[in-house]
Backbone as a printed PyTorch tensor [residue, N CA C, xyz], in Angstrom:
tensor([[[-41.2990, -16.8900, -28.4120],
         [-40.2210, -17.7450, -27.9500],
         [-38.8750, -17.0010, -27.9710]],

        [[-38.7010, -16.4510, -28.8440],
         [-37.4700, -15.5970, -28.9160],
         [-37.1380, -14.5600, -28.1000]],

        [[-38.6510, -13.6730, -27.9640],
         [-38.4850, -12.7940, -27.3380],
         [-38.0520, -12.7730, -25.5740]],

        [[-38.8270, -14.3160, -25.5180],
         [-38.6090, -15.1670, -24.0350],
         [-36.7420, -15.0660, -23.4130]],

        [[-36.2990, -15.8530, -24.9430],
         [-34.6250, -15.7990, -24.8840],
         [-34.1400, -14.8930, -24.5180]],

        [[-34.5000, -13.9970, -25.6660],
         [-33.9260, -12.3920, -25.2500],
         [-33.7210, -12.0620, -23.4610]],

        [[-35.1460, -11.9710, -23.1300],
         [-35.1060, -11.8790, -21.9470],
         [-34.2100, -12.3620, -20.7570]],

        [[-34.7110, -13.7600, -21.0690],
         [-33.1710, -14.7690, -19.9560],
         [-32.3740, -14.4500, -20.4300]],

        [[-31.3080, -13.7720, -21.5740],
         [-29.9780, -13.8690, -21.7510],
         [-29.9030, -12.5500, -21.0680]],

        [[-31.0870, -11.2830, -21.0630],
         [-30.7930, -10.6890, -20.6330],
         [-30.5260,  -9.9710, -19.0930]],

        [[-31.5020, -11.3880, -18.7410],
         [-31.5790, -11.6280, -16.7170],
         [-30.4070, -11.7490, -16.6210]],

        [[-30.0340, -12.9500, -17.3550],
         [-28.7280, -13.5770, -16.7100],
         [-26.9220, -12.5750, -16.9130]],

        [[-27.3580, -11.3790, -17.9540],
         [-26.4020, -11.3220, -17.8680],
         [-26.5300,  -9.7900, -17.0600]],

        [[-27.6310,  -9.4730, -16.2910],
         [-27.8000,  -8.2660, -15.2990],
         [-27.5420,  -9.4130, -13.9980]],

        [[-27.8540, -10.4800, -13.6690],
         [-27.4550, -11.1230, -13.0570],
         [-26.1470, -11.2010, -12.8270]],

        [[-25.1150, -11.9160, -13.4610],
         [-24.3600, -11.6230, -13.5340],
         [-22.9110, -10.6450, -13.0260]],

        [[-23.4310,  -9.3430, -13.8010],
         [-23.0440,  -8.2270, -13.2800],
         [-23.1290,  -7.6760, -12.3320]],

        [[-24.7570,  -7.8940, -11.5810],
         [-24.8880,  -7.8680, -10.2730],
         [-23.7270,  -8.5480,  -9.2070]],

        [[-23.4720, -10.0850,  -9.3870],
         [-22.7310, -10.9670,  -8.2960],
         [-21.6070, -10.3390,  -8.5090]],

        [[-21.1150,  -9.9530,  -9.6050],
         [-19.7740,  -9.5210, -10.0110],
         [-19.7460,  -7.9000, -10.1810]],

        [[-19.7920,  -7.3540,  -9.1070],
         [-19.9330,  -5.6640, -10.0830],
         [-18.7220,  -5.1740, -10.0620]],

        [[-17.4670,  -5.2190,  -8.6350],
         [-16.2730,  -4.8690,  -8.4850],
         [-15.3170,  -5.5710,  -9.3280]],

        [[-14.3090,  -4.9140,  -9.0120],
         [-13.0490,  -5.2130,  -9.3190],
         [-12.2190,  -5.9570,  -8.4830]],

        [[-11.1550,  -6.9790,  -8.7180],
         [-10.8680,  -7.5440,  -7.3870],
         [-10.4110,  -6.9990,  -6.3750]],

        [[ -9.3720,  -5.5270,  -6.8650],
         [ -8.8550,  -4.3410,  -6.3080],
         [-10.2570,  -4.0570,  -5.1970]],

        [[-11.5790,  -4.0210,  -5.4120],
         [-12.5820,  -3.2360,  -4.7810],
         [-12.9850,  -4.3310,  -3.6800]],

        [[-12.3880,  -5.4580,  -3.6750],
         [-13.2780,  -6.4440,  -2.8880],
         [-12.2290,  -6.8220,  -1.8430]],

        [[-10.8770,  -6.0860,  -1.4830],
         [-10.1010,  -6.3710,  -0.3940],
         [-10.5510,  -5.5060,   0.8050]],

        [[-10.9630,  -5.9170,   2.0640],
         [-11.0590,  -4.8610,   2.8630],
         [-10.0900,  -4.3030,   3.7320]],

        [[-10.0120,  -2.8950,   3.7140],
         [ -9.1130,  -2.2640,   4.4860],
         [ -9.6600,  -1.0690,   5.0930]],

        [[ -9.0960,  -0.8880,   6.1920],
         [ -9.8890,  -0.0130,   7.6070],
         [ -8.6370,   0.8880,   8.2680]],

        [[ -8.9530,   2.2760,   8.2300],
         [ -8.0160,   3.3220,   9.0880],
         [ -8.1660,   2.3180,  10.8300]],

        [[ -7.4100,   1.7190,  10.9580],
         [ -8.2070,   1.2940,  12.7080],
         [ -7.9100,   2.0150,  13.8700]],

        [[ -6.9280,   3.0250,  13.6030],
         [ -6.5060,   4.2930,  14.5500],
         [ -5.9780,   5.1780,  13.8240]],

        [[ -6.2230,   6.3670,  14.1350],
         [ -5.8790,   7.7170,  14.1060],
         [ -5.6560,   8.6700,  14.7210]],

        [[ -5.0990,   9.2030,  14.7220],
         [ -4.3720,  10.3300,  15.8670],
         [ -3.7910,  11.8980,  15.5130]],

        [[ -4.3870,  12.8230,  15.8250],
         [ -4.0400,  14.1590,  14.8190],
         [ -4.5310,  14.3140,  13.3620]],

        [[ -4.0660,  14.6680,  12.6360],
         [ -4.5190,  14.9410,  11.3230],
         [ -3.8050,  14.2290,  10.1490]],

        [[ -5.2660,  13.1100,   9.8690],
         [ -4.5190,  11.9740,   8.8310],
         [ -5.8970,  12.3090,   7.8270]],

        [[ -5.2780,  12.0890,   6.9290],
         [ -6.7530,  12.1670,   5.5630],
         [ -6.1810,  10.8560,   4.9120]],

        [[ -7.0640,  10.8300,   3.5140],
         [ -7.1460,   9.9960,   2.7210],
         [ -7.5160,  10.1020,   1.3790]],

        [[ -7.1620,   9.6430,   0.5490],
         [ -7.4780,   9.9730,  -0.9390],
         [ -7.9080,   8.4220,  -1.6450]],

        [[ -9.1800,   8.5880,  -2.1200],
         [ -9.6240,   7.5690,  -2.6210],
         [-10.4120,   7.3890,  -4.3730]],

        [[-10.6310,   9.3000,  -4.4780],
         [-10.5590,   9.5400,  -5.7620],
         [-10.4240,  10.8260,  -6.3840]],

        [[-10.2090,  11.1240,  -6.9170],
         [ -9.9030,  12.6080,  -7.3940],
         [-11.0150,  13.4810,  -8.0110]],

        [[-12.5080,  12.4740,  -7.7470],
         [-13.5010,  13.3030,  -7.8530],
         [-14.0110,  14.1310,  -6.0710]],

        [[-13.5850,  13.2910,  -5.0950],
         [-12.8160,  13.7630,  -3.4300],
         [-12.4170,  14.3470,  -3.4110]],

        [[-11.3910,  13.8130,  -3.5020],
         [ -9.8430,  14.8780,  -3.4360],
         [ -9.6390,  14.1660,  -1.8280]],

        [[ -8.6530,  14.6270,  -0.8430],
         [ -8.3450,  14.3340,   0.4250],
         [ -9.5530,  14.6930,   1.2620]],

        [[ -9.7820,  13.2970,   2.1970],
         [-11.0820,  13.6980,   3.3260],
         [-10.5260,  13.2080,   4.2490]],

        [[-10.9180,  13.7240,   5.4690],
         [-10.4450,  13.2160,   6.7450],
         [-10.4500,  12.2520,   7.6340]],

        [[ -9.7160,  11.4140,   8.0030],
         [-10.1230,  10.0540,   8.4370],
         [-10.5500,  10.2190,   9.6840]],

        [[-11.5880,   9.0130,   9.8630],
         [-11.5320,   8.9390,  11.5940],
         [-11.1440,   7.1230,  11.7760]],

        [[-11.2700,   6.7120,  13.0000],
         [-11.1140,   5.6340,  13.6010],
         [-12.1250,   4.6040,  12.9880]],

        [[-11.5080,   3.6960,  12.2350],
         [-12.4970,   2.0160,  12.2380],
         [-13.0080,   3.0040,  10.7620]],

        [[-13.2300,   3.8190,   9.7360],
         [-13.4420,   3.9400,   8.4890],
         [-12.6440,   2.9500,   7.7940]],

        [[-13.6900,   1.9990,   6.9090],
         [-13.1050,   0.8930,   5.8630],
         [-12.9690,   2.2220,   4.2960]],

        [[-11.6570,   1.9440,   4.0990],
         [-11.3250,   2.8040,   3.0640],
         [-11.0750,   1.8080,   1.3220]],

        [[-11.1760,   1.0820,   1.3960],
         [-11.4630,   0.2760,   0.1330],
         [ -9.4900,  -0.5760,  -0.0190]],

        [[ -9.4700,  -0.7910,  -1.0550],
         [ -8.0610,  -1.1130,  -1.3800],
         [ -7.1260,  -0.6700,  -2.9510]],

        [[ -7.2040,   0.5250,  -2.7640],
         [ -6.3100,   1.7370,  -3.6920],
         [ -6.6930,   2.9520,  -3.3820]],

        [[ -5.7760,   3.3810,  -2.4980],
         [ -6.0600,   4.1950,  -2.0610],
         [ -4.4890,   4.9960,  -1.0860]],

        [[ -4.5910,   6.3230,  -0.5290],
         [ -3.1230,   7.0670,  -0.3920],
         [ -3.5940,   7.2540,   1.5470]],

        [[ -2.8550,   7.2280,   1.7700],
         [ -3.0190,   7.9100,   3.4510],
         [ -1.8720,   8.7180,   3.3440]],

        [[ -2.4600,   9.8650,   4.3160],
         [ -1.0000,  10.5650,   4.6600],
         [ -1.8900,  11.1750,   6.2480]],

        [[ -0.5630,  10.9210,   7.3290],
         [ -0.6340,  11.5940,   8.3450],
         [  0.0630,  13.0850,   8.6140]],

        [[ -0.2250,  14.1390,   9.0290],
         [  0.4070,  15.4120,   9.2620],
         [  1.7720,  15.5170,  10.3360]],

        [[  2.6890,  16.3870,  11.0630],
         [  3.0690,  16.0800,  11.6250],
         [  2.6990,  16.0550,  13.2150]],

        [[  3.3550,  15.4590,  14.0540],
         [  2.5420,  15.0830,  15.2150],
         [  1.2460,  14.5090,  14.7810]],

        [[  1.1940,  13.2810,  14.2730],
         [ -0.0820,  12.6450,  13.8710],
         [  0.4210,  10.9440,  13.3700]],

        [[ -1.0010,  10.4540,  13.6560],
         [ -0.4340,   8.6590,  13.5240],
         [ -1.5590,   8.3810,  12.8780]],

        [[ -1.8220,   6.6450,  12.2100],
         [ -2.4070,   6.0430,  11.7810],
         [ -2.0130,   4.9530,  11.5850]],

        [[ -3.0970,   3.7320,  11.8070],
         [ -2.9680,   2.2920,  11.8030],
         [ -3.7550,   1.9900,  10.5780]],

        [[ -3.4820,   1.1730,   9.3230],
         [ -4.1450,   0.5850,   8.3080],
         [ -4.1460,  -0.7870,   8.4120]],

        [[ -5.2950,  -1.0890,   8.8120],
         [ -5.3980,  -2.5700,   8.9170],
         [ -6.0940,  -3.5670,   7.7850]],

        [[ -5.1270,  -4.4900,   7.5440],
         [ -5.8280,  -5.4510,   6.2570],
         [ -6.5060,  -6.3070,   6.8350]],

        [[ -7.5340,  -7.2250,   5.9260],
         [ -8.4130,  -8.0140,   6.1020],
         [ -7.6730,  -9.2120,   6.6550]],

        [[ -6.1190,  -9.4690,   6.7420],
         [ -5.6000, -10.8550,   7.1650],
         [ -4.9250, -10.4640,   8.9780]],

        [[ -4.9840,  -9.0650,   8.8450],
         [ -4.5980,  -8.3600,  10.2370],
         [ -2.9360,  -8.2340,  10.1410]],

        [[ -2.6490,  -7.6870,   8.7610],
         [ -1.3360,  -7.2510,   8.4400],
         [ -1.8390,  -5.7780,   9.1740]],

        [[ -0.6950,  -5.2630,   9.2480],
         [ -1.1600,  -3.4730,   9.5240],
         [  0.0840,  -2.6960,   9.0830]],

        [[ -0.3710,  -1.4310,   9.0040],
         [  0.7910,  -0.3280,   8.5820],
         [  0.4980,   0.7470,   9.3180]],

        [[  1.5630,   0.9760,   9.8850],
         [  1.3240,   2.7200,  10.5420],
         [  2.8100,   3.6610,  10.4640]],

        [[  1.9170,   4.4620,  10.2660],
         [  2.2970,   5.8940,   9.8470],
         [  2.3040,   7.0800,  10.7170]],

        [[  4.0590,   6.9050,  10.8790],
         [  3.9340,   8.4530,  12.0620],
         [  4.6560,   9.4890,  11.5810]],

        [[  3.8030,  10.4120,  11.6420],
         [  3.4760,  11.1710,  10.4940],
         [  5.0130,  12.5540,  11.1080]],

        [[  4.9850,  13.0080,  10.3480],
         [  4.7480,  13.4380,   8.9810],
         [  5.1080,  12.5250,   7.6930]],

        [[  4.0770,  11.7870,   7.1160],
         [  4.2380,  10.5160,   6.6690],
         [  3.2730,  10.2090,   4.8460]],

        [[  3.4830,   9.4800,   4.1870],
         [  2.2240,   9.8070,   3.1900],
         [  2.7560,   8.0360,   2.3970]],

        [[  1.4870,   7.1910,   2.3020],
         [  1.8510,   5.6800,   1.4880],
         [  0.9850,   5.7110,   0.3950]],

        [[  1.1210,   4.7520,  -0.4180],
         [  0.2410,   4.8310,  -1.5840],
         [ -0.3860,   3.2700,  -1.3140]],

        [[ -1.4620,   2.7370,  -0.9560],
         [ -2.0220,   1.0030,  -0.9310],
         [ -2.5450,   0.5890,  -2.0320]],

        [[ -2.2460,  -0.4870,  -2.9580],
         [ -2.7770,  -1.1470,  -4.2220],
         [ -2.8160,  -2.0700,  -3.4860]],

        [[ -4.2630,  -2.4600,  -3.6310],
         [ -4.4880,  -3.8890,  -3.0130],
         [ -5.2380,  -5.2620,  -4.0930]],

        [[ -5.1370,  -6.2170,  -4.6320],
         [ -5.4150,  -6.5270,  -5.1300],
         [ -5.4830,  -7.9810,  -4.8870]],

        [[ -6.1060,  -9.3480,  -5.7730],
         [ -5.9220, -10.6660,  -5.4970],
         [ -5.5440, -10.7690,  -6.9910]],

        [[ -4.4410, -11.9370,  -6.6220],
         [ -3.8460, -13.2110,  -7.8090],
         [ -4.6430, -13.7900,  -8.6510]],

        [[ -4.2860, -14.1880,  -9.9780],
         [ -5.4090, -15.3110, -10.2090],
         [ -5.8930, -16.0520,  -9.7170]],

        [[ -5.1440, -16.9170,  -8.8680],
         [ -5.2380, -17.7520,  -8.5020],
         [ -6.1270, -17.3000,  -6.3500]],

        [[ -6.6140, -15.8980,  -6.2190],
         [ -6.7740, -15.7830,  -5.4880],
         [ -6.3330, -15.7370,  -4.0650]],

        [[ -4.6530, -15.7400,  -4.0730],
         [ -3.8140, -14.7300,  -2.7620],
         [ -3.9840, -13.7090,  -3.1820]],

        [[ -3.8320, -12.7220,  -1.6530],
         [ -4.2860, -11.6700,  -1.6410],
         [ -2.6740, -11.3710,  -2.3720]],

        [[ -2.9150,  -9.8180,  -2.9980],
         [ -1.4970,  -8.9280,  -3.4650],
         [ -1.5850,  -7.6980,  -3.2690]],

        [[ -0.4640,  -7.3900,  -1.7100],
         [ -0.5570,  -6.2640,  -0.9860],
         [  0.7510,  -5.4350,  -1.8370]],

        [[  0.6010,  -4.1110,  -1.8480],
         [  2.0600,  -3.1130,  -2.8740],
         [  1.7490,  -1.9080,  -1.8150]],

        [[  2.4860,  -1.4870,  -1.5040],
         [  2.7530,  -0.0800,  -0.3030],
         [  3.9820,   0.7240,  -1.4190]],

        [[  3.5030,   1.7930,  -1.7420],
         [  4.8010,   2.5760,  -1.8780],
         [  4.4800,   3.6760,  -0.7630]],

        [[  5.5810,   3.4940,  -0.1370],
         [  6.0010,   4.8650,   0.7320],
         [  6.9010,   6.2070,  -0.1910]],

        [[  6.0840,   7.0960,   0.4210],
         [  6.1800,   8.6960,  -0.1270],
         [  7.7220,   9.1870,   0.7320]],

        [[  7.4640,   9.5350,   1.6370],
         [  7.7620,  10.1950,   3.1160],
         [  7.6760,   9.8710,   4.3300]],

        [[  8.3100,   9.6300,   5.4780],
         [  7.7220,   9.2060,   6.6270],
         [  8.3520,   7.7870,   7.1710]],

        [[  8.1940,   7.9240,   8.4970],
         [  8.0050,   6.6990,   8.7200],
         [  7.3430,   5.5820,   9.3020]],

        [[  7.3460,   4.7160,   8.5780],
         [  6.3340,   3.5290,   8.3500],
         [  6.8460,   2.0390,   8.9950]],

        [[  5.7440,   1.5710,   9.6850],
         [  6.1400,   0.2510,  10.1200],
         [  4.9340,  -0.6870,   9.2700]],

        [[  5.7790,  -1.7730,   9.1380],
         [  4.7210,  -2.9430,   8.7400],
         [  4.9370,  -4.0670,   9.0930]],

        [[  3.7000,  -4.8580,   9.4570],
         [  3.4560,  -5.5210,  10.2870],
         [  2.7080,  -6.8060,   9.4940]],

        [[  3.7240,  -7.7340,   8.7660],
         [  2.7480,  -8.6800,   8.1000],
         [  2.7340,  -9.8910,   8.3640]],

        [[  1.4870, -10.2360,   7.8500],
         [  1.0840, -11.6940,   8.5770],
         [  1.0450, -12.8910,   7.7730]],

        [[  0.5620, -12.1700,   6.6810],
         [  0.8940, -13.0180,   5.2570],
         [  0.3160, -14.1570,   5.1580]],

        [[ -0.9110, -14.1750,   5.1030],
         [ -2.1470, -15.1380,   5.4790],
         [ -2.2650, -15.3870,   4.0260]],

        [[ -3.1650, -16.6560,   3.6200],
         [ -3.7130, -17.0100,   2.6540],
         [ -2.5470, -17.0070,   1.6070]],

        [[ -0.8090, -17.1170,   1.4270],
         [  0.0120, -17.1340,   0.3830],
         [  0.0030, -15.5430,  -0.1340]],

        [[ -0.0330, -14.4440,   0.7290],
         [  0.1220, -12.5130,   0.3500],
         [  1.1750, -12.6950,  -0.2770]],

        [[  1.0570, -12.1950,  -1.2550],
         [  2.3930, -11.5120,  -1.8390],
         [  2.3360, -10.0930,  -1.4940]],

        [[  3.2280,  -9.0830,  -0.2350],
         [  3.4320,  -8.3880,   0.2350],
         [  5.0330,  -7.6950,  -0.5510]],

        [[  4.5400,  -6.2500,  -0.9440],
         [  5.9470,  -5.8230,  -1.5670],
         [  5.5140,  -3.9610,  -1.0510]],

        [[  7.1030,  -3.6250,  -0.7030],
         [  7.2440,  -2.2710,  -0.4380],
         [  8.0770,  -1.4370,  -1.0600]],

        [[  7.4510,  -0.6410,  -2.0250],
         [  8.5620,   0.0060,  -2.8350],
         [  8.8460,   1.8470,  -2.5060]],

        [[  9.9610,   1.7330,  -2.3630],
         [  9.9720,   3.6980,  -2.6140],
         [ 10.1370,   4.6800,  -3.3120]],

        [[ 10.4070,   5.3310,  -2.9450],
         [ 10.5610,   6.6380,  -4.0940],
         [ 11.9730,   6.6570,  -4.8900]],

        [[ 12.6670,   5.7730,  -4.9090],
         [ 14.0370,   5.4590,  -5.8340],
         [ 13.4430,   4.3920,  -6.2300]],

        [[ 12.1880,   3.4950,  -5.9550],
         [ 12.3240,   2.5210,  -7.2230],
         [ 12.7500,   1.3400,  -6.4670]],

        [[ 13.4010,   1.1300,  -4.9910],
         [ 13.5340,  -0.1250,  -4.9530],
         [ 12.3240,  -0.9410,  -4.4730]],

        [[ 12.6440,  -2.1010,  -4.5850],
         [ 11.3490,  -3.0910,  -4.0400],
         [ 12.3490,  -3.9750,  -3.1020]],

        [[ 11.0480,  -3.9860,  -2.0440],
         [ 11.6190,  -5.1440,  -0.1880],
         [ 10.7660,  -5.9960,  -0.5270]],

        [[ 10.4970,  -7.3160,  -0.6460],
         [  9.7900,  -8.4420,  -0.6660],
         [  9.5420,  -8.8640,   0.6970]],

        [[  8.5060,  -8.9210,   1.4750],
         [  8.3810,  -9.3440,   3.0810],
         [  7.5110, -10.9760,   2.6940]],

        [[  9.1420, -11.8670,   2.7990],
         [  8.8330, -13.1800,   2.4520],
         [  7.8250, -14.2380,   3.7690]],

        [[  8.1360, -13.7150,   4.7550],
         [  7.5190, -14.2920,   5.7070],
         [  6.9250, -13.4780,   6.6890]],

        [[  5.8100, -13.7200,   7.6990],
         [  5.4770, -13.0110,   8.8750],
         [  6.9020, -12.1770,   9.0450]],

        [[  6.3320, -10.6290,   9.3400],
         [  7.9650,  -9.9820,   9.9180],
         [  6.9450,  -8.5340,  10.3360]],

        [[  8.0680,  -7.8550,  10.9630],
         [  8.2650,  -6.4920,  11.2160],
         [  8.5950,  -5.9140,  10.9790]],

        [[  9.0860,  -4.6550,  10.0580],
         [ 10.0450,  -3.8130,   9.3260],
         [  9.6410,  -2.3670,   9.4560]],

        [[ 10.4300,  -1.2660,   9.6890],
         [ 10.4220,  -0.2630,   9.9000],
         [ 10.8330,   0.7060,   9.0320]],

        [[ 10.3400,   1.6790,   8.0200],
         [ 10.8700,   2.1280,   6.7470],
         [ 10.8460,   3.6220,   7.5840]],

        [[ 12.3500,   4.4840,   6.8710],
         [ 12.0020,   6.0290,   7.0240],
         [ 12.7290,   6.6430,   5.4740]],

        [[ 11.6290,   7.2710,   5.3980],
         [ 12.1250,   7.6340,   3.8190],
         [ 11.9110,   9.2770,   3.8580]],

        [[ 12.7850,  10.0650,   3.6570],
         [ 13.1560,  11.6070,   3.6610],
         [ 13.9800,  12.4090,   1.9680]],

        [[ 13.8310,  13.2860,   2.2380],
         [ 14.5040,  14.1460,   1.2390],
         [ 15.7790,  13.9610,   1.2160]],

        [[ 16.5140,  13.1980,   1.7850],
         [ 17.8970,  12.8370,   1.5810],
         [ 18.5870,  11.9010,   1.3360]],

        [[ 17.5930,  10.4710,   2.9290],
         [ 18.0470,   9.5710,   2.6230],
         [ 17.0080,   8.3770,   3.2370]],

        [[ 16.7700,   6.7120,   2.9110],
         [ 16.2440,   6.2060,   3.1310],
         [ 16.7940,   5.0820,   4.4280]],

        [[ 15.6070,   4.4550,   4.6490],
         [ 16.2960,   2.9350,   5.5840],
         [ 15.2140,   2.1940,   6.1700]],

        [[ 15.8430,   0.9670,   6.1570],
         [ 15.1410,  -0.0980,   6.7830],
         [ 15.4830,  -0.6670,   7.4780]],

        [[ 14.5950,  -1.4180,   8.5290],
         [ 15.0690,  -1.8170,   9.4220],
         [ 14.1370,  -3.3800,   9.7500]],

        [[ 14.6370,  -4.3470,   9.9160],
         [ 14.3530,  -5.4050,  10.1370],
         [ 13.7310,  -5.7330,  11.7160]],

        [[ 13.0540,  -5.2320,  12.2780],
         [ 12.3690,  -6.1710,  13.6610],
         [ 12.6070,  -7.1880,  13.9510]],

        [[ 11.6880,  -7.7210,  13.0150],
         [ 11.5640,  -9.1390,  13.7040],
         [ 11.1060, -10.1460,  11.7440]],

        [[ 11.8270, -10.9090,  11.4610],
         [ 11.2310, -12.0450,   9.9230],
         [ 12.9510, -11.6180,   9.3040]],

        [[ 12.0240, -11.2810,   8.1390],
         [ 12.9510, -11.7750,   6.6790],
         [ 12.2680, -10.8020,   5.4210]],

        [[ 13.4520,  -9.8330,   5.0150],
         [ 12.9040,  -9.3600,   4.0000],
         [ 13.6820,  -9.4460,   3.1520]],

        [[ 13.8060,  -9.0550,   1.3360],
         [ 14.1140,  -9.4860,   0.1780],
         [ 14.2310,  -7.9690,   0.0720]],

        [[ 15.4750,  -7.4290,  -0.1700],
         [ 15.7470,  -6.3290,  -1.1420],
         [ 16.2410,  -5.9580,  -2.4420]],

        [[ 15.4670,  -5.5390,  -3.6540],
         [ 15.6610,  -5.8610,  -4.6340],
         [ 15.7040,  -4.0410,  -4.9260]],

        [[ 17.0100,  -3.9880,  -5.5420],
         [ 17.2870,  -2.2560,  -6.0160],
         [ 18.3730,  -2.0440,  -6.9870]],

        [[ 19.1950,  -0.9270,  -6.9770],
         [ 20.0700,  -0.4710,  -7.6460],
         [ 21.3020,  -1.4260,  -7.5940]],

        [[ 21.5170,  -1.5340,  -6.3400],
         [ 22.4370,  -2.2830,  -5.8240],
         [ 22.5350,  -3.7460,  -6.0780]],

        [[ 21.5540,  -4.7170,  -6.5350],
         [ 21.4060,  -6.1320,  -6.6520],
         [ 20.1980,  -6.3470,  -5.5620]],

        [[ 20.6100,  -7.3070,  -5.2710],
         [ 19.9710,  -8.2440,  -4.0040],
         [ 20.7330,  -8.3860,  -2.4450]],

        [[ 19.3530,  -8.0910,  -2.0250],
         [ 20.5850,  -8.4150,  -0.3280],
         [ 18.7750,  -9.2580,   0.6680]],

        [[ 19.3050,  -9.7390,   1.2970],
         [ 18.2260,  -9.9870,   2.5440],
         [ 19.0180,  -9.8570,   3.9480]],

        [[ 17.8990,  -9.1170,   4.3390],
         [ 18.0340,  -8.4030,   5.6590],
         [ 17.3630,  -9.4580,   6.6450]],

        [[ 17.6280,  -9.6480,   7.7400],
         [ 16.7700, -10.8980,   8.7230],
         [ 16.7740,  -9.8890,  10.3860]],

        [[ 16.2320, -10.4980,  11.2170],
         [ 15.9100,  -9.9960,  12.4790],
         [ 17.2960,  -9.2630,  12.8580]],

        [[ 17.0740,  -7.6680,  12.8970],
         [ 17.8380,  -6.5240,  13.9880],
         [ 18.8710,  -6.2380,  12.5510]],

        [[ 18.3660,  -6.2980,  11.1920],
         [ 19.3740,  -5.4910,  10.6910],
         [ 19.1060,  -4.9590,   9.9830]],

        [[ 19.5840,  -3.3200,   9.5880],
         [ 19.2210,  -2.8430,   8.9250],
         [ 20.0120,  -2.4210,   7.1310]],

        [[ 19.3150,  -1.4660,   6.3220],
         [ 19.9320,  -1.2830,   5.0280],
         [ 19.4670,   0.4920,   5.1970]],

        [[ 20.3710,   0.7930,   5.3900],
         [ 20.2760,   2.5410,   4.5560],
         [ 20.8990,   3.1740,   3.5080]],

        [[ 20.3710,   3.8230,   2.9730],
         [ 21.4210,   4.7490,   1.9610],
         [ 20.4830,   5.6630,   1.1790]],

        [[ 21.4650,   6.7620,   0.7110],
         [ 21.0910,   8.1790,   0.1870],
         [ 20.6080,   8.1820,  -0.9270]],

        [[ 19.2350,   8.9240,  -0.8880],
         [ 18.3360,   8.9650,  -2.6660],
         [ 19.5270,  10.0760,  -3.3340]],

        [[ 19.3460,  10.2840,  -4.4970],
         [ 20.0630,  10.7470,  -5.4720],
         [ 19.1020,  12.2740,  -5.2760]],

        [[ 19.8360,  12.9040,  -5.6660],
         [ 19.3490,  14.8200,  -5.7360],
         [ 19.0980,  14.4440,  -6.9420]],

        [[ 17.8270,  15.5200,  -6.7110],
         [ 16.9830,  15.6600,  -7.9510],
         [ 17.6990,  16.3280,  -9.4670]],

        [[ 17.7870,  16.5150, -10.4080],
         [ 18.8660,  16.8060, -11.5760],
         [ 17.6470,  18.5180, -11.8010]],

        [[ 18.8810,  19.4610, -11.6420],
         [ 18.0600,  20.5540, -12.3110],
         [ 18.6640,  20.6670, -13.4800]],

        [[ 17.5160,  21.8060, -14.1540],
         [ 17.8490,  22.1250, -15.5940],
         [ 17.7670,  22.9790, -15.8740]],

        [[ 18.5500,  23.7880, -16.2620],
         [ 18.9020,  25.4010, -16.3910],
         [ 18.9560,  25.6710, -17.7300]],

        [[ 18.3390,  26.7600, -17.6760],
         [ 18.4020,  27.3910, -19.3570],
         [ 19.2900,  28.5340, -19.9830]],

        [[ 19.6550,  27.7460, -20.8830],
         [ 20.4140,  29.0970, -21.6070],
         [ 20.3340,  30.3200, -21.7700]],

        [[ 20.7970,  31.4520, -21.6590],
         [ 20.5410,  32.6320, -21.7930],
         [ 20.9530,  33.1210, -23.6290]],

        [[ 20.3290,  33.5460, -24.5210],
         [ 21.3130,  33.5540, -25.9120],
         [ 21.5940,  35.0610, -25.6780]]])
């Protein structure tokens, strides 16, 4: 009789693990849906960068970078998209809420990037860069990011975005934009005795 138990506790909990094996991060789908020139992808560092082609579902954490003269479309499961014309590089954390909205995070590297969200199912959609600020894309919109070794900007299309940075708070709405200059990197020089 016991040994019976054993058993079912132990079906049920290979069971279990079976229905459930991912992470919620692993269960968003996302797909290169165009490519153009030389775009790779990084999905683990036992990889390293492999080369994308057209319509590859690439999971949801994961880096794209396009080369220059080169493009790419990342399309989410709600038919948000991001593209990248390259010389370009994003970082995608994709994940769901407790409560099960999806939770899209883009940090852009380099490049510039359009996004295109649709914001299905209650997304919490956020774009952060390489200074650290965060854009909140509160509603369906369009926004156009270029982020360089000098200086950044955004640009509003078409919605409503939330900028949250150094500066405070501002929201940007249809045809306007926010730019301004990343900070130089701090060198550090050594003493000679």
């Amino acid at each position: 009789m016991i040994a019976r138990l054993l058993r079912l506790l132990c079906f049920g909990v290979v069971l279990a693990f079976a229905v459930h094996p991912a992470t919620a991060a692993d269960l968003r789908i996302v797909r290169l849906a165009w490519v153009q020139g030389d775009v790779q992808f990084y999905r683990s560092s036992a990889i390293g960068w492999e080369p994308a082609i057209n319509n590859i579902n690439i999971g949801g954490d994961i880096r794209v970078r396009a080369a220059e003269f080169s493009s790419a479309v990342v399309e989410l499961e709600d038919g948000s998209s991001i593209r990248l014309d390259g010389p370009a590089q994003v970082s995608l954390h994709l994940s769901e809420s407790i409560d099960g909205a999806p939770v899209n995070r883009v940090e852009i590297h380099t490049g510039v990037v359009e996004i295109s969200a649709v914001l299905a199912a209650r997304a919490d959609f956020r774009v952060r860069d390489r200074l650290g600020s965060t854009y909140v894309i509160a509603q369906p919109s369009t926004v156009r990011f270029r982020v360089d070794a000098q200086a950044a900007s955004l640009n509003v299309i078409e919605g409503e975005v939330e900028a949250w940075g150094a500066g405070g708070y501002s929201l940007l709405r249809d045809g306007e934009s926010y730019s301004y200059k990343l900070p130089k990197p701090k060198r550090t020089t050594r003493r000679s005795r």
